[in-house]
PDB file of N, CA, C and O in Angstrom:
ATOM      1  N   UNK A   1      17.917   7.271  -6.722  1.00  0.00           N
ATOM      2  CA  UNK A   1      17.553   6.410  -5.613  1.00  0.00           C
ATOM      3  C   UNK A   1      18.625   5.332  -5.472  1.00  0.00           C
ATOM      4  O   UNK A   1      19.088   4.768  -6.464  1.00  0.00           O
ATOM      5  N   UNK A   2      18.921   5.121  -4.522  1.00  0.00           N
ATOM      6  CA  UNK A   2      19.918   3.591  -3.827  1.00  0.00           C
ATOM      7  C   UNK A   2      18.949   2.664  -3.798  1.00  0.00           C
ATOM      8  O   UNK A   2      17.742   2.901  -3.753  1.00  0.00           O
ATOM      9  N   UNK A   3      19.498   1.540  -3.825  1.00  0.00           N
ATOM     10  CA  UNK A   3      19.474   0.040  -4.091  1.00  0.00           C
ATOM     11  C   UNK A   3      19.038  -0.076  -2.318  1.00  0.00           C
ATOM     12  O   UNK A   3      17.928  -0.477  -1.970  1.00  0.00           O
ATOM     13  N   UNK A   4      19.893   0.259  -1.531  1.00  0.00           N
ATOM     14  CA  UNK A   4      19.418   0.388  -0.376  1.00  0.00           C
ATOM     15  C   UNK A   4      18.359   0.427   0.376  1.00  0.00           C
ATOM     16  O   UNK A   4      17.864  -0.445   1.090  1.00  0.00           O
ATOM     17  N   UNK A   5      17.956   1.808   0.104  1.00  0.00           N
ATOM     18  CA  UNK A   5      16.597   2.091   0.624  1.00  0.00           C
ATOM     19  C   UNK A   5      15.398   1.535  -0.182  1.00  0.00           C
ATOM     20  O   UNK A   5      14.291   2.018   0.056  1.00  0.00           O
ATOM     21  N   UNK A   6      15.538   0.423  -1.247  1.00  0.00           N
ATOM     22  CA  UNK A   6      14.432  -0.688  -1.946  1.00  0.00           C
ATOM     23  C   UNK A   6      14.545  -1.424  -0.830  1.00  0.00           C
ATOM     24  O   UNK A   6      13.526  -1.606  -0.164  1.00  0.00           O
ATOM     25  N   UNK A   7      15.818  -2.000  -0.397  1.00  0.00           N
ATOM     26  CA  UNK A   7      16.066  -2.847  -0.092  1.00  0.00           C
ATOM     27  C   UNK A   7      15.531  -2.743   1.740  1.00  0.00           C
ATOM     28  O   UNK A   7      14.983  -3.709   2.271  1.00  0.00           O
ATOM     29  N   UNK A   8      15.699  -1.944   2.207  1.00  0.00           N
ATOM     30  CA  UNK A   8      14.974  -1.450   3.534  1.00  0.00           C
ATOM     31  C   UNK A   8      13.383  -1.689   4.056  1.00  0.00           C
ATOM     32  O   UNK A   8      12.922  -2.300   5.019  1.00  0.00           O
ATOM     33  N   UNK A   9      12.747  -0.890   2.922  1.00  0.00           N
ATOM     34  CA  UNK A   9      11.501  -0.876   2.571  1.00  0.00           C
ATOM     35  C   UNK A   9      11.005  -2.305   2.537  1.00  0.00           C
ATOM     36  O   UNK A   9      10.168  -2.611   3.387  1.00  0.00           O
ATOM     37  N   UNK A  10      11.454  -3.337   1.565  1.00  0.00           N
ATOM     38  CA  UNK A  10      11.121  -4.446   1.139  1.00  0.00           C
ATOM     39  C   UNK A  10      11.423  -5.735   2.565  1.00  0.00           C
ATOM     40  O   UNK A  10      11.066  -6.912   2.617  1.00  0.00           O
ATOM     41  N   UNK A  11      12.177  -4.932   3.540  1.00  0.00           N
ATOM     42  CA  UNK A  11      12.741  -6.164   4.513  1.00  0.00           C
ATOM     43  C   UNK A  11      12.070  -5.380   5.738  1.00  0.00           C
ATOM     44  O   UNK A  11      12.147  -5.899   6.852  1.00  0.00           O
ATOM     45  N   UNK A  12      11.540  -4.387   5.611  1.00  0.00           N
ATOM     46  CA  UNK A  12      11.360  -3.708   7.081  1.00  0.00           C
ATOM     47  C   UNK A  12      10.085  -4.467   7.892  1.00  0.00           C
ATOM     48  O   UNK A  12       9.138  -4.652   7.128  1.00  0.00           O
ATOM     49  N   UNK A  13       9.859  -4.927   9.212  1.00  0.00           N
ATOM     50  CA  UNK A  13       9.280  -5.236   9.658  1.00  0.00           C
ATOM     51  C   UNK A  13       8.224  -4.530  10.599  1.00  0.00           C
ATOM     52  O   UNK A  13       8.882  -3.848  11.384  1.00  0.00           O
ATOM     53  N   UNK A  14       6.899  -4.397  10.860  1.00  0.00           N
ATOM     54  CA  UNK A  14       6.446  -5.288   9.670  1.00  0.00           C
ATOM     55  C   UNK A  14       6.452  -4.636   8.133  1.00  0.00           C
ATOM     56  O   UNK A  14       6.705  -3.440   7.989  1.00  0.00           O
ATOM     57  N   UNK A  15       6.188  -5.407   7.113  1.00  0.00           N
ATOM     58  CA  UNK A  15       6.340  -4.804   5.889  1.00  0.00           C
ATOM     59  C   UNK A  15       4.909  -4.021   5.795  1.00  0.00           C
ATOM     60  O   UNK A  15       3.788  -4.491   5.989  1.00  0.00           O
ATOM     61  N   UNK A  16       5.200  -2.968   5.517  1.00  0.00           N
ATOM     62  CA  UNK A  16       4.168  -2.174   4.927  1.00  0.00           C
ATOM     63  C   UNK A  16       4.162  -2.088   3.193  1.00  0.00           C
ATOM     64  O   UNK A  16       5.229  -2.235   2.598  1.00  0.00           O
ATOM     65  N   UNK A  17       2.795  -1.822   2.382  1.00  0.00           N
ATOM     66  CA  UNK A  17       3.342  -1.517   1.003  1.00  0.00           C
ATOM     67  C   UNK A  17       3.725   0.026   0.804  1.00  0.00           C
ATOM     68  O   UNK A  17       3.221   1.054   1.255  1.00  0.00           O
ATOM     69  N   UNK A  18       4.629  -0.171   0.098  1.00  0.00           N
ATOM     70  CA  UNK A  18       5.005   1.315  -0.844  1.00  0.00           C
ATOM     71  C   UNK A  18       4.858   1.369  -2.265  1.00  0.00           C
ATOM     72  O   UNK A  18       4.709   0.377  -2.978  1.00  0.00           O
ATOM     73  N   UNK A  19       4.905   2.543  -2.653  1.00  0.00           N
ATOM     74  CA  UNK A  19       4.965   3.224  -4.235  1.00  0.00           C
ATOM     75  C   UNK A  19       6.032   3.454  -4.821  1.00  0.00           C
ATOM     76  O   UNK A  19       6.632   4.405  -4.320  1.00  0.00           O
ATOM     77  N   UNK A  20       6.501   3.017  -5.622  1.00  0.00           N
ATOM     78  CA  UNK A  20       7.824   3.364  -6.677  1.00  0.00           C
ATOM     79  C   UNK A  20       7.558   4.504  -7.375  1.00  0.00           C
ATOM     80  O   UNK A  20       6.786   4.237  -8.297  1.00  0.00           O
ATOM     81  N   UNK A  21       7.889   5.778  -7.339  1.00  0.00           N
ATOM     82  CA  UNK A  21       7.662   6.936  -8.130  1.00  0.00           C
ATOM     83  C   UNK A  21       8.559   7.442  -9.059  1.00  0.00           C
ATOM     84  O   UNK A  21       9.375   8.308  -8.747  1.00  0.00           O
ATOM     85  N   UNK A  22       8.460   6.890 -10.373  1.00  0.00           N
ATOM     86  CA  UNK A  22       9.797   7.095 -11.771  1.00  0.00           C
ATOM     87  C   UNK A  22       9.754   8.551 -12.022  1.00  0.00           C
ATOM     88  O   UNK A  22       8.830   9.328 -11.777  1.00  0.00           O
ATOM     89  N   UNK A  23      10.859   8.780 -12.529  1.00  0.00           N
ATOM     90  CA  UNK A  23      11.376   9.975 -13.119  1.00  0.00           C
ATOM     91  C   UNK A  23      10.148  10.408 -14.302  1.00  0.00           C
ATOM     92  O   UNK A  23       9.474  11.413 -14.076  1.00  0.00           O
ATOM     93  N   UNK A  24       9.944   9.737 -15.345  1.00  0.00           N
ATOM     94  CA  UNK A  24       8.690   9.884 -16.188  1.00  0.00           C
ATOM     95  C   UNK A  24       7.417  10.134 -15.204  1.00  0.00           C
ATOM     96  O   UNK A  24       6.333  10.267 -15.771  1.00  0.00           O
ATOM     97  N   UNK A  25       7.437  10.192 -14.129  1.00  0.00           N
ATOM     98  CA  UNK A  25       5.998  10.517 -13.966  1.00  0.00           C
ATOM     99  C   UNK A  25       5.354   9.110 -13.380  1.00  0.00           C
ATOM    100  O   UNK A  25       4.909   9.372 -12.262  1.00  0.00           O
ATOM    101  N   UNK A  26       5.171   7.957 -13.649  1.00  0.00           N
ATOM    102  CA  UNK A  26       4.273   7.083 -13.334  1.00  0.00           C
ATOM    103  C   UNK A  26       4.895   6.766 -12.475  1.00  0.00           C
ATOM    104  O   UNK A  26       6.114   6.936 -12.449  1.00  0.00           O
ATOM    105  N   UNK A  27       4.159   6.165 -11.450  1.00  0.00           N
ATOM    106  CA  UNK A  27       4.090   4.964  -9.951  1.00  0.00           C
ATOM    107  C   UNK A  27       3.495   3.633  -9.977  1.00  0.00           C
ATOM    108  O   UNK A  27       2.381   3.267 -10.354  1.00  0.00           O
ATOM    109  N   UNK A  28       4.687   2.857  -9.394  1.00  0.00           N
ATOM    110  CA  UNK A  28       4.461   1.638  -9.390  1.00  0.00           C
ATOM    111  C   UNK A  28       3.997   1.165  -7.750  1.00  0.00           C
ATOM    112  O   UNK A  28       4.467   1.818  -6.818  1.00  0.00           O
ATOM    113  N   UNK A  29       3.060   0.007  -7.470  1.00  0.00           N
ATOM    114  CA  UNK A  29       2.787   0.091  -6.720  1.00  0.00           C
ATOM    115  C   UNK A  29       3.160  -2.073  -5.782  1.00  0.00           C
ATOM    116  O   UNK A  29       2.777  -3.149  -6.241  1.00  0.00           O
ATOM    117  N   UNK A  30       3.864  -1.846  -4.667  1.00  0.00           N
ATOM    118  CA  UNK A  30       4.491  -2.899  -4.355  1.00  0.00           C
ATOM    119  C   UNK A  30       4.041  -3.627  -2.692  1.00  0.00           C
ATOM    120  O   UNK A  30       4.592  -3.461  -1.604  1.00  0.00           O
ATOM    121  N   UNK A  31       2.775  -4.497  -3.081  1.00  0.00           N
ATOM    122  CA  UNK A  31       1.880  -4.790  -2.438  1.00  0.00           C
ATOM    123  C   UNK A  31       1.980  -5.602  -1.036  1.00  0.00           C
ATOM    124  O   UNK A  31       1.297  -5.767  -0.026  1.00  0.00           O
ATOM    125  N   UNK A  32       3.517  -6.109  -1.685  1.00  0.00           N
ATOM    126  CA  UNK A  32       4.009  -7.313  -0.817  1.00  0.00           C
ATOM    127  C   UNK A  32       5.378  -7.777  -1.228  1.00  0.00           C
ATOM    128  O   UNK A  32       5.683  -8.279  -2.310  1.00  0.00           O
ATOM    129  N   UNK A  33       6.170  -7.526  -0.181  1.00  0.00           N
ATOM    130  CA  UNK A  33       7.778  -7.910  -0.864  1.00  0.00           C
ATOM    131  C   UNK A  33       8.199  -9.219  -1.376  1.00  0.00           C
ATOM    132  O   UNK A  33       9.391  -9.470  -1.551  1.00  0.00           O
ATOM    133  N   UNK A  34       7.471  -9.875  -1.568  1.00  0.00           N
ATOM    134  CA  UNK A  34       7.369 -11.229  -2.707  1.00  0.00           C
ATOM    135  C   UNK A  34       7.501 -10.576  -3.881  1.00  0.00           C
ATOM    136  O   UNK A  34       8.246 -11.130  -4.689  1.00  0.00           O
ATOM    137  N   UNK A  35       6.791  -9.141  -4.352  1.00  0.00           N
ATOM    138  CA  UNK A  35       6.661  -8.856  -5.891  1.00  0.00           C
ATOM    139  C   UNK A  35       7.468  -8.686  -6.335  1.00  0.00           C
ATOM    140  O   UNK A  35       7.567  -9.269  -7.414  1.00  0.00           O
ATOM    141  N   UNK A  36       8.495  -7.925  -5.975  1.00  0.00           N
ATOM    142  CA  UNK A  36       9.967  -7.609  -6.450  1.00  0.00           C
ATOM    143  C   UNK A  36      11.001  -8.087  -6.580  1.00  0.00           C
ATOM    144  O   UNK A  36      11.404  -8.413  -5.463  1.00  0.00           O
ATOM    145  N   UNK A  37      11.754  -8.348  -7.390  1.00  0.00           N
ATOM    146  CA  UNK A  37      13.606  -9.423  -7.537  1.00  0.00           C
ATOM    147  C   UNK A  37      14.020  -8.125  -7.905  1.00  0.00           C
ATOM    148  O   UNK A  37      13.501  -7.251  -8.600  1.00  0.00           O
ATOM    149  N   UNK A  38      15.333  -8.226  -7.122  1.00  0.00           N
ATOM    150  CA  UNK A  38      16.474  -7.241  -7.041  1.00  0.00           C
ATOM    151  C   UNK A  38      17.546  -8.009  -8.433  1.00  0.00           C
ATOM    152  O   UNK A  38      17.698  -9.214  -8.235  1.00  0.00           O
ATOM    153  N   UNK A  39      18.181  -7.546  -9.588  1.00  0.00           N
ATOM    154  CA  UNK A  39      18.902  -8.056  -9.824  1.00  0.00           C
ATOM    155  C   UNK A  39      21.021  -7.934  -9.161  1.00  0.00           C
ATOM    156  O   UNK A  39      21.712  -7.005  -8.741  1.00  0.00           O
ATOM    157  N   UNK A  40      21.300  -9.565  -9.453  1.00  0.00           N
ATOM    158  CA  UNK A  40      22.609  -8.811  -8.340  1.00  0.00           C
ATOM    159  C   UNK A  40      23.251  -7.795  -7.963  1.00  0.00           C
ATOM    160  O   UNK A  40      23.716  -7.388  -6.899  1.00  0.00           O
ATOM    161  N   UNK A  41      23.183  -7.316  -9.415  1.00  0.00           N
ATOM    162  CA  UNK A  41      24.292  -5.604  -9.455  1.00  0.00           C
ATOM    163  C   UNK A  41      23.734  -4.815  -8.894  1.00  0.00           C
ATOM    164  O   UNK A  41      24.381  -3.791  -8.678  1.00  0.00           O
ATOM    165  N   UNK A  42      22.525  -4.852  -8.458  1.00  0.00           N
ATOM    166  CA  UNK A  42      21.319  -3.725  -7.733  1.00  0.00           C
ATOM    167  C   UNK A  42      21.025  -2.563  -8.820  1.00  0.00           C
ATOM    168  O   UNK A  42      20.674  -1.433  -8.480  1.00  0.00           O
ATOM    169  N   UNK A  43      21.202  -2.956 -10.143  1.00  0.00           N
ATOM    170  CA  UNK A  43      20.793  -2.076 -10.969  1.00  0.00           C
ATOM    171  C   UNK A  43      19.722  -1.524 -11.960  1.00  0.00           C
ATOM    172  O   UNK A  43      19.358  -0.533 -12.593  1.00  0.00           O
ATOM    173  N   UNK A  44      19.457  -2.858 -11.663  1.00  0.00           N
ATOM    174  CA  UNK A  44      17.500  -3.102 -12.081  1.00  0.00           C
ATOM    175  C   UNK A  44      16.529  -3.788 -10.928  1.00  0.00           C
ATOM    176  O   UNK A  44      17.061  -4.440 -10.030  1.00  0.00           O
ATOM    177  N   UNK A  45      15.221  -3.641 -10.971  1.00  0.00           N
ATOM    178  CA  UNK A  45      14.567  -4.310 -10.327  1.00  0.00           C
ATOM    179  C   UNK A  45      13.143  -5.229 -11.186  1.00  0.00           C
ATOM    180  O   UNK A  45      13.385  -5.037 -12.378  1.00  0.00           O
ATOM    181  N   UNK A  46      12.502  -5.653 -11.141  1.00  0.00           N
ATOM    182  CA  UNK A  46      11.820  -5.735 -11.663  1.00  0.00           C
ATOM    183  C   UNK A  46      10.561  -6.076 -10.338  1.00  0.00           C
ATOM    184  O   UNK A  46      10.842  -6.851  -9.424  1.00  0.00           O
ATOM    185  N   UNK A  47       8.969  -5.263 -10.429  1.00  0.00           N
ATOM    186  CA  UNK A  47       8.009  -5.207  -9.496  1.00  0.00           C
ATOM    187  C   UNK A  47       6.637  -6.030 -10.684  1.00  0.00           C
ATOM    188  O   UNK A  47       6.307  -5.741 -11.835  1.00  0.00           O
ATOM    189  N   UNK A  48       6.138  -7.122  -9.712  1.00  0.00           N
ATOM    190  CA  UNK A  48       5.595  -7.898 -10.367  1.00  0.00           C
ATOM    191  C   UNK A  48       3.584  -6.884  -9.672  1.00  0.00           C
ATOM    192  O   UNK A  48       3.322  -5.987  -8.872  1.00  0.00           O
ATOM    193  N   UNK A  49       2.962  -7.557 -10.372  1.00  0.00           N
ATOM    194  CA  UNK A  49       1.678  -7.332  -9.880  1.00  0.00           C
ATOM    195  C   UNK A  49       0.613  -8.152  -9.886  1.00  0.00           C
ATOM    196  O   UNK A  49       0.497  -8.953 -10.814  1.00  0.00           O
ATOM    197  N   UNK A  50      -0.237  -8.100  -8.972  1.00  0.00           N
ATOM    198  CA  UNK A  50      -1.016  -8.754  -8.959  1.00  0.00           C
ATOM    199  C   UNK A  50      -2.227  -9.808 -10.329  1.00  0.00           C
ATOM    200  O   UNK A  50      -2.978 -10.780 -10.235  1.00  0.00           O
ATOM    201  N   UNK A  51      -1.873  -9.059 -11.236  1.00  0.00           N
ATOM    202  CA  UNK A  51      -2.550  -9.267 -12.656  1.00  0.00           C
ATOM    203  C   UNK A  51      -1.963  -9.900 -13.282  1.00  0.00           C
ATOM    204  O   UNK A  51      -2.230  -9.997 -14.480  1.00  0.00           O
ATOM    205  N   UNK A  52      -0.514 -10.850 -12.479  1.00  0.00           N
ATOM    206  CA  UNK A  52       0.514 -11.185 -13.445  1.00  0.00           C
ATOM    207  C   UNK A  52       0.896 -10.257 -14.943  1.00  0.00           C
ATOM    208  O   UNK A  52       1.162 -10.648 -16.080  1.00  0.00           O
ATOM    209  N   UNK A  53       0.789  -8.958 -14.382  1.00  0.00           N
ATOM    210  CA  UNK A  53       2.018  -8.261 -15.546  1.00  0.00           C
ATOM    211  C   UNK A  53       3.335  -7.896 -14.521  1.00  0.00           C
ATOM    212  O   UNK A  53       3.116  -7.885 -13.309  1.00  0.00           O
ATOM    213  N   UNK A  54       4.508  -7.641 -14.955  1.00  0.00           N
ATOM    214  CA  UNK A  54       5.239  -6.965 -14.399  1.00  0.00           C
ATOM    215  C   UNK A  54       6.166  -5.522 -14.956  1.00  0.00           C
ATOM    216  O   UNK A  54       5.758  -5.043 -16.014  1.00  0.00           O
ATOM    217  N   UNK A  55       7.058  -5.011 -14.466  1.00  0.00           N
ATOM    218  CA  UNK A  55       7.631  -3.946 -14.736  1.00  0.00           C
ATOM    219  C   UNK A  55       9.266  -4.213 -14.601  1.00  0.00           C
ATOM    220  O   UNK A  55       9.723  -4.553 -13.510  1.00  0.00           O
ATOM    221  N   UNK A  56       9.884  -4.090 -15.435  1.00  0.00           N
ATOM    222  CA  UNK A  56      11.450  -3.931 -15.387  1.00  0.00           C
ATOM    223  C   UNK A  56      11.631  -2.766 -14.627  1.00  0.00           C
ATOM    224  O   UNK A  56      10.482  -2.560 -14.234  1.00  0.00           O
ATOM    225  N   UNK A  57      12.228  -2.000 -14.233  1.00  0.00           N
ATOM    226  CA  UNK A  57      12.891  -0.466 -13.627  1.00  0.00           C
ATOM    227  C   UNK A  57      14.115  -0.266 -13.433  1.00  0.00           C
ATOM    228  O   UNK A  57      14.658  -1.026 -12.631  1.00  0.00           O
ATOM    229  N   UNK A  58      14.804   0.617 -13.975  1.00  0.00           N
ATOM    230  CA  UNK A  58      16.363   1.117 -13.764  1.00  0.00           C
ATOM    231  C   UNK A  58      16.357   1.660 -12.418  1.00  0.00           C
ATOM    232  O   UNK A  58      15.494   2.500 -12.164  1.00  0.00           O
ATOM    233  N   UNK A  59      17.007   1.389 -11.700  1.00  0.00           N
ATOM    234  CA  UNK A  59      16.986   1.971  -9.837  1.00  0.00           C
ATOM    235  C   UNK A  59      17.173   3.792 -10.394  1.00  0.00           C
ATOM    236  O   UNK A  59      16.444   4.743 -10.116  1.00  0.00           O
ATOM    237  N   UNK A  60      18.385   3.754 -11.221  1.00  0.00           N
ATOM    238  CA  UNK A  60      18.678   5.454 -11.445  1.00  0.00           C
ATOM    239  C   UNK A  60      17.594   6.009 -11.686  1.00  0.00           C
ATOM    240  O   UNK A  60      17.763   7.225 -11.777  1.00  0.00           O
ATOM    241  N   UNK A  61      16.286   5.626 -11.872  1.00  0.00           N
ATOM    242  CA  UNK A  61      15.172   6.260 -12.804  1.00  0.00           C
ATOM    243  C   UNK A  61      13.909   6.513 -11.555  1.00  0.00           C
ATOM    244  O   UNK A  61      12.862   7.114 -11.799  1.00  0.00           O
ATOM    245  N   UNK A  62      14.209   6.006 -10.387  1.00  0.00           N
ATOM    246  CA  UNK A  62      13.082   5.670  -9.558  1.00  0.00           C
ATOM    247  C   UNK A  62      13.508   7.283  -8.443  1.00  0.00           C
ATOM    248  O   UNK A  62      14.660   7.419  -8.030  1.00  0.00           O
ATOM    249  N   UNK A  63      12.342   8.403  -8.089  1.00  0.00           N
ATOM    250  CA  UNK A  63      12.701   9.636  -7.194  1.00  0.00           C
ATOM    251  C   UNK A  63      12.585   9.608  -6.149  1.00  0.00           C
ATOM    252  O   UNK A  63      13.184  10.348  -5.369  1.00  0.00           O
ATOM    253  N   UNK A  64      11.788   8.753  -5.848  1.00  0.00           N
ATOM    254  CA  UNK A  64      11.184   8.452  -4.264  1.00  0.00           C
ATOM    255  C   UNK A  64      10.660   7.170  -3.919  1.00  0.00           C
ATOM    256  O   UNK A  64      10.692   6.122  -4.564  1.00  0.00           O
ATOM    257  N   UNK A  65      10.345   7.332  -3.195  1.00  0.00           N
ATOM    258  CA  UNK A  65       9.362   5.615  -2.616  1.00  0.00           C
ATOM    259  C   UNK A  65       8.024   6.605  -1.611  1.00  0.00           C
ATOM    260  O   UNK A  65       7.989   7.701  -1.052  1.00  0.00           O
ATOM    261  N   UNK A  66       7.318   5.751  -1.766  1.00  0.00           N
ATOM    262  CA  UNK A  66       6.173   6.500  -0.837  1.00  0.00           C
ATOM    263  C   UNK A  66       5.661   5.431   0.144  1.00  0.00           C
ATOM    264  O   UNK A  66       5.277   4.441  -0.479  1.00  0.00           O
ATOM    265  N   UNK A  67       5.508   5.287   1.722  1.00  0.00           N
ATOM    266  CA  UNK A  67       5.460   4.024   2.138  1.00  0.00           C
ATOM    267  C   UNK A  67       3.926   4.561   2.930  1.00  0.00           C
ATOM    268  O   UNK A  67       3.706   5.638   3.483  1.00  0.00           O
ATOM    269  N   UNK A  68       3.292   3.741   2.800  1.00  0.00           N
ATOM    270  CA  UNK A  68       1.560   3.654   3.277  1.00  0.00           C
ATOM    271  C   UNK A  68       1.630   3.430   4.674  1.00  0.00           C
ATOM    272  O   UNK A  68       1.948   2.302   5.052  1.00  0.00           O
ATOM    273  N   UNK A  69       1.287   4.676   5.838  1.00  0.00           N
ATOM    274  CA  UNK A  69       1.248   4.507   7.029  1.00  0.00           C
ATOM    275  C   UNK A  69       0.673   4.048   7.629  1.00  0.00           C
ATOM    276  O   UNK A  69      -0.551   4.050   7.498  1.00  0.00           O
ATOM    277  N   UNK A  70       1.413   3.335   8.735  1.00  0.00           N
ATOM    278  CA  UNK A  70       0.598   2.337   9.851  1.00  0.00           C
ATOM    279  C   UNK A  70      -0.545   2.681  10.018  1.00  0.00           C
ATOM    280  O   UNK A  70      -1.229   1.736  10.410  1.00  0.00           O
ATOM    281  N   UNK A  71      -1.250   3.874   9.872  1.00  0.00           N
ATOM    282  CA  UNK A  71      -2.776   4.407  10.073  1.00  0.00           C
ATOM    283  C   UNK A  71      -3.444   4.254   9.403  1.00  0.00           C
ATOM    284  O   UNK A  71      -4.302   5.136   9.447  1.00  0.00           O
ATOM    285  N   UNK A  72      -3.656   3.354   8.477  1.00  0.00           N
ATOM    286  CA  UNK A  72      -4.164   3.191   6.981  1.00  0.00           C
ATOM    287  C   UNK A  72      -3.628   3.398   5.788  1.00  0.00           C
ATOM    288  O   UNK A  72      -2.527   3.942   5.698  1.00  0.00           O
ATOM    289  N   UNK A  73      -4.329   2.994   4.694  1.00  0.00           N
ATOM    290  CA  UNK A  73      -4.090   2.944   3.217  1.00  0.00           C
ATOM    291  C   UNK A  73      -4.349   4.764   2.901  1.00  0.00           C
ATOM    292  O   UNK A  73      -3.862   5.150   1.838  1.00  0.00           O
ATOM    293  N   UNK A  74      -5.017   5.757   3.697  1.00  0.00           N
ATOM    294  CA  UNK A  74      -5.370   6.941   3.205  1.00  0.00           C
ATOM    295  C   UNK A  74      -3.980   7.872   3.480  1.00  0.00           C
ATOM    296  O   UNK A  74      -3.425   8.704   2.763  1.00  0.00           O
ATOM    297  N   UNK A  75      -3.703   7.429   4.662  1.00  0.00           N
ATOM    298  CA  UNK A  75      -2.323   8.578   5.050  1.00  0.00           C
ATOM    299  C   UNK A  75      -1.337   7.925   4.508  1.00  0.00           C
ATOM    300  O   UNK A  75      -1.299   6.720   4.259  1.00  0.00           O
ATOM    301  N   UNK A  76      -0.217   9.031   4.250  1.00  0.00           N
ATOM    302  CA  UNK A  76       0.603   8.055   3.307  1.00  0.00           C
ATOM    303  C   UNK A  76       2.170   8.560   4.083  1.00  0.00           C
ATOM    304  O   UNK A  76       1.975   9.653   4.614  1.00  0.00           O
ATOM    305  N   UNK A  77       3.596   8.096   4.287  1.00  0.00           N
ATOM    306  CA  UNK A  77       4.275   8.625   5.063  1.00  0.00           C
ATOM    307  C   UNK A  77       5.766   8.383   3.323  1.00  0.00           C
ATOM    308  O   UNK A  77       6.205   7.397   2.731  1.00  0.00           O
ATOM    309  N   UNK A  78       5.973   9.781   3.204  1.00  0.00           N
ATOM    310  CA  UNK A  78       6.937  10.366   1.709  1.00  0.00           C
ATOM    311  C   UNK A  78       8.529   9.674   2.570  1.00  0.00           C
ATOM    312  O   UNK A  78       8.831  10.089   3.690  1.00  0.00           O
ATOM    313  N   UNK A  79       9.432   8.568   1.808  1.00  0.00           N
ATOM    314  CA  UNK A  79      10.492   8.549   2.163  1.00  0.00           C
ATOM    315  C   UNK A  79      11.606   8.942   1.263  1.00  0.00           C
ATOM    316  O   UNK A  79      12.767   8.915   1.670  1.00  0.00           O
TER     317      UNK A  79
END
């Protein structure tokens, strides 16, 4: 994954939330583009959550993004 298309997602208007989907299998989920800091090099991110825990992430490690369509939280639109 590019640094880019975080970076798209997180600025697109209006913001919708998306899913971070890692190489291991688990998904992270990014509620509101407040949660996330890009670090400069664009080589980590780190996605905060609502529970005050957060997640470090290597961008190389992340396969997809999944962004929640304007039609609701049920349909989901794969980027």
């Amino acid at each position: 994954m590019k640094i880019v298309k975080i970076r798209e997602a997180l600025h697109a208007e209006p913001f919708r939330p998306f899913w971070i989907h890692l190489a291991n299998g688990g998904r992270l989920a990014v509620t509101h583009k407040d949660f996330v800091a890009i670090e400069p090099a664009g080589r980590e991110i780190i996605v905060y959550q609502r529970d005050n825990t957060h997640q470090i992430v290597d961008v190389p490690m992340i396969t997809r993004l999944e962004v929640a369509s304007r039609n609701g939280p049920s349909a989901r639109k794969k980027t």
